[in-house]
C-alpha positions in Angstrom: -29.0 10.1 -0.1 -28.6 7.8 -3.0 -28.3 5.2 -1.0 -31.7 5.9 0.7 -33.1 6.5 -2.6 -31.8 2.8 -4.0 -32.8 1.4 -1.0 -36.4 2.9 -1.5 -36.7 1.6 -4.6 -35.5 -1.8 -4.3 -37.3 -2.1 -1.3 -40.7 -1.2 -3.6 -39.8 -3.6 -6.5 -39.3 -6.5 -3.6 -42.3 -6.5 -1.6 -44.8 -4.3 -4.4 -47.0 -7.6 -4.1 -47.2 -7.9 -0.5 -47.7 -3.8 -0.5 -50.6 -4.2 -3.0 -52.2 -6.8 -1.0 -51.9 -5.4 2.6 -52.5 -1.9 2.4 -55.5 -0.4 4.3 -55.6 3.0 3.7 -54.6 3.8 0.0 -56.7 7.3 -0.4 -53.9 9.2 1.4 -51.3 7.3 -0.3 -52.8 8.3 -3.7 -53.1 11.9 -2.2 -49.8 12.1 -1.2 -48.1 10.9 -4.7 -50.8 13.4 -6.2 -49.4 16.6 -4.2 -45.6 15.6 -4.7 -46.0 15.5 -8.0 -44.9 11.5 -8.2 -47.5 10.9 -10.4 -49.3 13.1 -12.8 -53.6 14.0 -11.9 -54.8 12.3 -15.0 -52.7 8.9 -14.2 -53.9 9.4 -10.3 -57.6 9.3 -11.6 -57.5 5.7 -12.5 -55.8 4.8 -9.0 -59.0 6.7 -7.7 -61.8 5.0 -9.4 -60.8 1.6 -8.2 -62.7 0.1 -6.0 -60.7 -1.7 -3.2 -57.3 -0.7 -1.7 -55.5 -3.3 -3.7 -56.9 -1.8 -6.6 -56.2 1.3 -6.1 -52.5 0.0 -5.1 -52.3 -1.4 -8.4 -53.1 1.0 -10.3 -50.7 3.2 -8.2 -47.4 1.6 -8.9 -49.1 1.5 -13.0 -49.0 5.1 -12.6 -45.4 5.4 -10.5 -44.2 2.9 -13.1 -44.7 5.5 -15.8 -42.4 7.7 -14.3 -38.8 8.3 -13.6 -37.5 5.9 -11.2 -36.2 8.8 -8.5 -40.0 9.8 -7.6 -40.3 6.1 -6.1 -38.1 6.8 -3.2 -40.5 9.9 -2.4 -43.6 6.9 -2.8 -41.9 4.7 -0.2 -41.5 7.4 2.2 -44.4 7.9 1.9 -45.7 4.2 2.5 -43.6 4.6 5.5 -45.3 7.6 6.7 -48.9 6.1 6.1 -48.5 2.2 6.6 -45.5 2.2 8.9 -46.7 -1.1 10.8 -46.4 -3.0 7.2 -43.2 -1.6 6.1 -41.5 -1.8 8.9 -42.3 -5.4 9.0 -41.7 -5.8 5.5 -38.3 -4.4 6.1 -37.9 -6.4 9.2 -38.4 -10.0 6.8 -36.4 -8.3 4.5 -33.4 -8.0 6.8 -33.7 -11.5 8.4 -34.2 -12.9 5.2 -30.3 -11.3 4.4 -28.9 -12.5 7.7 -30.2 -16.0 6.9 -28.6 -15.7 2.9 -25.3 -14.3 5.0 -25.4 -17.4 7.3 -26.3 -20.0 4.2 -23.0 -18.1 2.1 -21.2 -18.3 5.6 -21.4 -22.3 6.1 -21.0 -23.0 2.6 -17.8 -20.9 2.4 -16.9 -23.2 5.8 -18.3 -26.1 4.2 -16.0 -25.1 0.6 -12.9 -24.7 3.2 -13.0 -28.1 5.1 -13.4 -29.8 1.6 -10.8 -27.8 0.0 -8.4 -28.6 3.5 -9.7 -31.9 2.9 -8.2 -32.4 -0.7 -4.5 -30.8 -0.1 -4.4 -33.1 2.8 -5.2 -35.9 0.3 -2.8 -34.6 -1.7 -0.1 -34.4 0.1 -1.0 -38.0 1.4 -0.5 -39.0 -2.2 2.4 -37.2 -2.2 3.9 -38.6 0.4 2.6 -42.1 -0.2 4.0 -41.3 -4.5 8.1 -40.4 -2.7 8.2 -43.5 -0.2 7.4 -46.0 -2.8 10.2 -44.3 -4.8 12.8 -44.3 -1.8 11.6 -47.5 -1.5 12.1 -48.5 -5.1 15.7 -46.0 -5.1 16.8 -48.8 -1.7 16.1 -51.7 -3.5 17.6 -50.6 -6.7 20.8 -49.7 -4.6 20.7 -53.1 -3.5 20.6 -54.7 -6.5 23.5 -52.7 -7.5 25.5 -53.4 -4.3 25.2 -57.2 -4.9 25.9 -57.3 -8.6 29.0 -55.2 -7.8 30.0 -58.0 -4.9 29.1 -60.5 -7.3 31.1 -58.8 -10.2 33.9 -58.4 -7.9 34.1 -61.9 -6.5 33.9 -63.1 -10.0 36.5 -60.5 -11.1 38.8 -61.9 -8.0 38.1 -65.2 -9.2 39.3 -65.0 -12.7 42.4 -63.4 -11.0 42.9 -66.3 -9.2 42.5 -68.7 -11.6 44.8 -66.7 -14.1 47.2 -66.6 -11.5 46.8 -70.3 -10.7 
């Protein structure tokens, strides 16, 4: 139930605009709020002396506005009972407009994922790239090493040689 009731009132604060415009028959609306006690006579009475549905609409949701926010579920029910055509395509935008936000958050989340697979694959390039030019540095170091020990050894053995000599 308070579910139904959030939803009713969100639903109002969306589309209050669209309601105030497009409503034809906002007598039994008023009526309605009157005898459910949404709104109080004296606030009704200004809703009543306007002069075209939208003014009367207006002055409506004034009068809803003023009071608690859990007698605005009661008012879209009864928008729904009177002027189901226009909620029920209100509702109907409403819900396509979501699947079309879930669909928009869906390929940027598969976007975010192919650039974030994108960058570790990058990085372990680097990686990689970063540990063979260090074996490669590591070989020719051990190189080096292995020719200055032949040389130091050939030069050792030659001093022996000559000493011996």
């Amino acid at each position: 139930m308070a579910e139904s009731r959030d939803h009713g009132m969100r639903f109002l604060e969306g589309h209050k605009e669209q309601i105030i415009e497009r409503v034809r028959r906002a007598e039994p609306i008023v009526d309605a709020a009157v005898s459910q006690h949404l709104v109080r006579e004296e606030l009704a009475q200004g809703a009543r002396a306007a002069v075209s549905p939208q003014d009367v609409m207006r002055e409506l949701f004034e009068a809803l506005e003023a009071e608690i926010l859990q007698r605005r579920d009661t008012f879209y029910q009864i928008l729904k009972q009177v002027e189901p055509d226009l909620i029920q395509e209100l509702e109907q935008r409403e819900a396509e407009h979501k699947e079309e936000e879930v669909q928009i958050q869906m390929e940027y989340k598969y976007e975010e994922t192919k650039e974030v697979e994108k960058m570790k694959a990058e990085e372990a390039q680097m990686k990689k790239d970063s540990l063979k030019r260090r074996r490669e540095g590591t070989l020719r170091a051990i190189e080096e090493i292995e020719r200055l020990w032949e040389a130091t050894k050939k030069e050792g053995q030659g001093r022996v040689g000559k000493k011996m000599e």
